[in-house]
C-alpha positions as a LaTeX table, in Angstrom:
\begin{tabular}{lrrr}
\hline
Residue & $x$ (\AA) & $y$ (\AA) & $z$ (\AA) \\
\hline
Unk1 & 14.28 & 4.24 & 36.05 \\
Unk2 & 11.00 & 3.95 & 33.93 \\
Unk3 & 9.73 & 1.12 & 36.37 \\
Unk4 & 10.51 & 3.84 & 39.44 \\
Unk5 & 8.06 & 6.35 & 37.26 \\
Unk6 & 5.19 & 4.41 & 36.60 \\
Unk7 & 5.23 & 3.57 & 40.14 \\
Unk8 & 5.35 & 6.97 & 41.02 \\
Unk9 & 2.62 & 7.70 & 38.60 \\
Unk10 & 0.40 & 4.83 & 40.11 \\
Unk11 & 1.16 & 5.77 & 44.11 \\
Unk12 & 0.11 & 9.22 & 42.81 \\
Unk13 & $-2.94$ & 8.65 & 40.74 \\
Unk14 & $-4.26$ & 5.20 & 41.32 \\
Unk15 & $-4.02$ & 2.79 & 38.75 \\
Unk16 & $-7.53$ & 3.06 & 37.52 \\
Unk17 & $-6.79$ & 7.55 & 36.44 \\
Unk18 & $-3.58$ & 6.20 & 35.01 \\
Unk19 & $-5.79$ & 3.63 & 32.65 \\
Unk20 & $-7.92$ & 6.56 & 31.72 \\
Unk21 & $-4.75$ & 8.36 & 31.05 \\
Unk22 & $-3.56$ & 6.22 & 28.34 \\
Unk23 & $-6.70$ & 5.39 & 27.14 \\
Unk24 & $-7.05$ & 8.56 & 24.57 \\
Unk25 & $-3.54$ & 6.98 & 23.07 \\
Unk26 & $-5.25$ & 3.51 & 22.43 \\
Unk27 & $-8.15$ & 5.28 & 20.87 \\
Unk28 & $-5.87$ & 7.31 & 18.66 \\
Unk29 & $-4.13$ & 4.02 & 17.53 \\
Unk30 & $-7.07$ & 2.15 & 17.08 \\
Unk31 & $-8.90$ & 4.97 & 14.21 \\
Unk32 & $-5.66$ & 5.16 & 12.43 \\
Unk33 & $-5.42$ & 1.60 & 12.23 \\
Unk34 & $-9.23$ & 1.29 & 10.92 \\
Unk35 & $-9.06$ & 4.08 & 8.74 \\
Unk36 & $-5.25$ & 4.55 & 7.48 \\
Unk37 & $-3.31$ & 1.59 & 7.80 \\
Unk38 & $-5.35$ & $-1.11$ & 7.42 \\
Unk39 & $-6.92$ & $-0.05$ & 4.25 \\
Unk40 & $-3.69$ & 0.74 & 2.36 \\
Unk41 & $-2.34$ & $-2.50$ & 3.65 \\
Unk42 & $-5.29$ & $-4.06$ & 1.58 \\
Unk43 & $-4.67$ & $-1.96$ & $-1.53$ \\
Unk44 & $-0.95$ & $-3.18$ & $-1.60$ \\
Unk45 & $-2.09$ & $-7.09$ & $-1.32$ \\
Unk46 & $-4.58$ & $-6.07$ & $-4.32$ \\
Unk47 & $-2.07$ & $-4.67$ & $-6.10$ \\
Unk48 & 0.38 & $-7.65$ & $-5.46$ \\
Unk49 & $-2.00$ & $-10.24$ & $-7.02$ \\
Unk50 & $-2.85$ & $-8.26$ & $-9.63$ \\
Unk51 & 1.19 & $-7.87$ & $-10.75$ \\
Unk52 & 1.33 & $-11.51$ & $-10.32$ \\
Unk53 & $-1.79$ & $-12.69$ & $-12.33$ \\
Unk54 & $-0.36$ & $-10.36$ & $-15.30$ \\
Unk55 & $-0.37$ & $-12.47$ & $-18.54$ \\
Unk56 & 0.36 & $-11.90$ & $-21.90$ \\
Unk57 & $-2.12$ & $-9.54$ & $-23.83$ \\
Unk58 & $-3.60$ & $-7.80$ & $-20.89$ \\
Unk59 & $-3.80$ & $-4.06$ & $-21.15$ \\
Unk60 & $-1.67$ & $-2.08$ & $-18.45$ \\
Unk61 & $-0.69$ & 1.31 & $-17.21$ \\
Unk62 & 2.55 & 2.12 & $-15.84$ \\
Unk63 & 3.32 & 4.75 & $-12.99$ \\
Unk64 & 4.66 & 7.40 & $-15.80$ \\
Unk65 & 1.15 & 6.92 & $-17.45$ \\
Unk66 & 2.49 & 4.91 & $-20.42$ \\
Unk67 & $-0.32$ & 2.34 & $-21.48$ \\
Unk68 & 0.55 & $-0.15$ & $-23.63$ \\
Unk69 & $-0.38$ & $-4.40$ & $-23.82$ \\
Unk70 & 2.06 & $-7.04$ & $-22.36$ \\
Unk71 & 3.90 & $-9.21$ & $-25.17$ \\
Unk72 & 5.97 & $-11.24$ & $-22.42$ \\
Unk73 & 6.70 & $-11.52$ & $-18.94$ \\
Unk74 & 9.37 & $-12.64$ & $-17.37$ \\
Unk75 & 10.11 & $-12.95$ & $-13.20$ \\
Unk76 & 10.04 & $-9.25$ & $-12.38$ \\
Unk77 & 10.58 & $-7.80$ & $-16.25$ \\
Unk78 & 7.51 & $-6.83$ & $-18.53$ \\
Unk79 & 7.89 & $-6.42$ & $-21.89$ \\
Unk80 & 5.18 & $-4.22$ & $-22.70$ \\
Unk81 & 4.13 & $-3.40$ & $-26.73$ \\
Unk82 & 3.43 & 0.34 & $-26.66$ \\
Unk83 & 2.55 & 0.58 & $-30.66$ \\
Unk84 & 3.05 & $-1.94$ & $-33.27$ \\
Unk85 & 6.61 & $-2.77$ & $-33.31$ \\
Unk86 & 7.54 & $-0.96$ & $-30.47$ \\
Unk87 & 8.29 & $-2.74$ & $-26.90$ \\
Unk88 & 9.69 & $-1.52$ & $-23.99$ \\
Unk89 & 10.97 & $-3.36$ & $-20.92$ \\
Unk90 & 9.39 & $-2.52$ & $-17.63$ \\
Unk91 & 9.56 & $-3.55$ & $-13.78$ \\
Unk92 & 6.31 & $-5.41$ & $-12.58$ \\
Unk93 & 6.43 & $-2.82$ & $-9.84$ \\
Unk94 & 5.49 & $-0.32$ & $-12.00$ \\
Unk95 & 2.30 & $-1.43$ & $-13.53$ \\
Unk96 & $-1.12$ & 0.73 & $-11.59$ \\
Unk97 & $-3.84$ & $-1.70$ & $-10.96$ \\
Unk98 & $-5.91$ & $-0.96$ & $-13.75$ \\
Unk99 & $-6.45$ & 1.56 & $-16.46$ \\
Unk100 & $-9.20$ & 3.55 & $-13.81$ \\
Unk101 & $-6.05$ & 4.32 & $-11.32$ \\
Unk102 & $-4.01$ & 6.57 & $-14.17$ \\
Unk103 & $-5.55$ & 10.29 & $-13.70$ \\
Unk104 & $-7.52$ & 10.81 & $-16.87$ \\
Unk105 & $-5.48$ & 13.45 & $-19.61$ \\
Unk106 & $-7.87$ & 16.88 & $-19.63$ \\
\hline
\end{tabular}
Protein backbone atom coordinates (compact mmCIF):
# COMPACT_ATOMS: atom_id res chain seq x y z
CA UNK A 1 0.00 0.00 0.00
CA UNK A 2 2.83 2.53 0.98
CA UNK A 3 4.95 1.26 -2.10
CA UNK A 4 1.55 2.05 -4.39
CA UNK A 5 1.83 5.82 -2.72
CA UNK A 6 5.19 6.74 -3.24
CA UNK A 7 4.73 5.67 -6.68
CA UNK A 8 1.88 7.70 -7.00
CA UNK A 9 3.72 10.53 -5.44
CA UNK A 10 6.72 10.07 -7.93
CA UNK A 11 4.36 9.57 -11.34
CA UNK A 12 2.84 12.81 -9.96
CA UNK A 13 5.72 14.97 -9.00
CA UNK A 14 8.89 13.58 -10.43
CA UNK A 15 11.30 12.17 -8.26
CA UNK A 16 13.59 15.11 -8.13
CA UNK A 17 10.16 17.68 -6.26
CA UNK A 18 9.64 14.62 -4.13
CA UNK A 19 13.59 14.89 -2.93
CA UNK A 20 12.99 18.51 -2.29
CA UNK A 21 9.95 17.46 -0.45
CA UNK A 22 11.63 15.55 2.17
CA UNK A 23 14.50 17.48 2.24
CA UNK A 24 13.14 20.19 5.00
CA UNK A 25 12.65 16.76 7.25
CA UNK A 26 16.43 15.82 6.86
CA UNK A 27 17.35 19.35 7.71
CA UNK A 28 15.14 19.31 10.76
CA UNK A 29 16.86 16.02 11.89
CA UNK A 30 20.14 17.01 11.17
CA UNK A 31 20.04 20.62 13.71
CA UNK A 32 18.47 18.60 16.40
CA UNK A 33 21.02 16.10 16.17
CA UNK A 34 23.94 18.89 16.21
CA UNK A 35 22.44 20.92 18.70
CA UNK A 36 20.17 18.59 21.10
CA UNK A 37 21.09 15.15 20.98
CA UNK A 38 24.42 14.93 20.35
CA UNK A 39 25.54 17.23 23.01
CA UNK A 40 23.58 15.63 25.88
CA UNK A 41 24.77 12.32 24.62
CA UNK A 42 28.32 13.75 25.47
CA UNK A 43 27.34 15.11 28.87
CA UNK A 44 26.01 11.57 29.90
CA UNK A 45 29.50 9.79 28.75
CA UNK A 46 31.16 12.72 30.97
CA UNK A 47 29.15 12.04 33.60
CA UNK A 48 29.67 8.17 33.32
CA UNK A 49 33.49 8.44 33.71
CA UNK A 50 33.33 10.73 36.19
CA UNK A 51 30.94 8.16 38.53
CA UNK A 52 33.42 5.60 37.65
CA UNK A 53 36.77 7.40 38.45
CA UNK A 54 35.09 8.30 42.01
CA UNK A 55 37.63 7.36 44.76
CA UNK A 56 37.78 7.66 48.23
CA UNK A 57 38.11 11.32 49.64
CA UNK A 58 36.84 13.16 46.66
CA UNK A 59 34.28 15.81 47.36
CA UNK A 60 30.72 15.17 45.73
CA UNK A 61 27.25 16.51 45.33
CA UNK A 62 24.29 14.46 45.12
CA UNK A 63 21.02 15.24 43.03
CA UNK A 64 19.10 16.39 46.45
CA UNK A 65 22.07 18.89 46.89
CA UNK A 66 23.64 16.99 49.81
CA UNK A 67 27.55 17.51 49.61
CA UNK A 68 29.52 15.52 51.55
CA UNK A 69 33.27 13.43 50.86
CA UNK A 70 33.30 9.68 49.85
CA UNK A 71 34.64 7.29 52.76
CA UNK A 72 34.07 4.03 50.51
CA UNK A 73 32.78 2.83 47.40
CA UNK A 74 31.52 -0.10 46.57
CA UNK A 75 30.05 -1.44 42.82
CA UNK A 76 27.12 0.95 42.54
CA UNK A 77 26.88 2.04 46.55
CA UNK A 78 28.71 5.27 47.92
CA UNK A 79 29.19 5.73 51.26
CA UNK A 80 29.44 9.29 51.50
CA UNK A 81 30.69 11.17 55.10
CA UNK A 82 28.33 14.14 55.34
CA UNK A 83 29.89 15.51 58.89
CA UNK A 84 32.23 13.83 61.16
CA UNK A 85 30.71 10.67 62.15
CA UNK A 86 27.95 10.77 60.00
CA UNK A 87 27.74 8.56 56.61
CA UNK A 88 25.11 7.92 54.46
CA UNK A 89 24.78 5.34 51.70
CA UNK A 90 24.12 6.60 48.23
CA UNK A 91 23.62 5.26 44.51
CA UNK A 92 26.59 6.27 42.14
CA UNK A 93 23.78 7.50 39.94
CA UNK A 94 23.15 10.15 42.05
CA UNK A 95 26.36 11.98 42.37
CA UNK A 96 26.24 15.66 39.81
CA UNK A 97 29.49 15.98 38.06
CA UNK A 98 31.03 18.39 40.17
CA UNK A 99 30.32 20.83 42.91
CA UNK A 100 29.71 23.80 39.86
CA UNK A 101 26.49 21.64 38.57
CA UNK A 102 24.45 22.02 42.18
CA UNK A 103 22.50 25.54 41.79
CA UNK A 104 24.25 27.78 44.26
CA UNK A 105 21.90 28.39 47.83
CA UNK A 106 20.82 32.42 47.60
Amino acid sequence: MINYLFIALAAETGGASMFQSFLPLILIFVVFWFFLIRPQMKRQKELKNFRESLKKGDKIVTNGGIYGKVADIQDNIILMEVAEGVKLKIDKAAVIKDMTDAAPAK
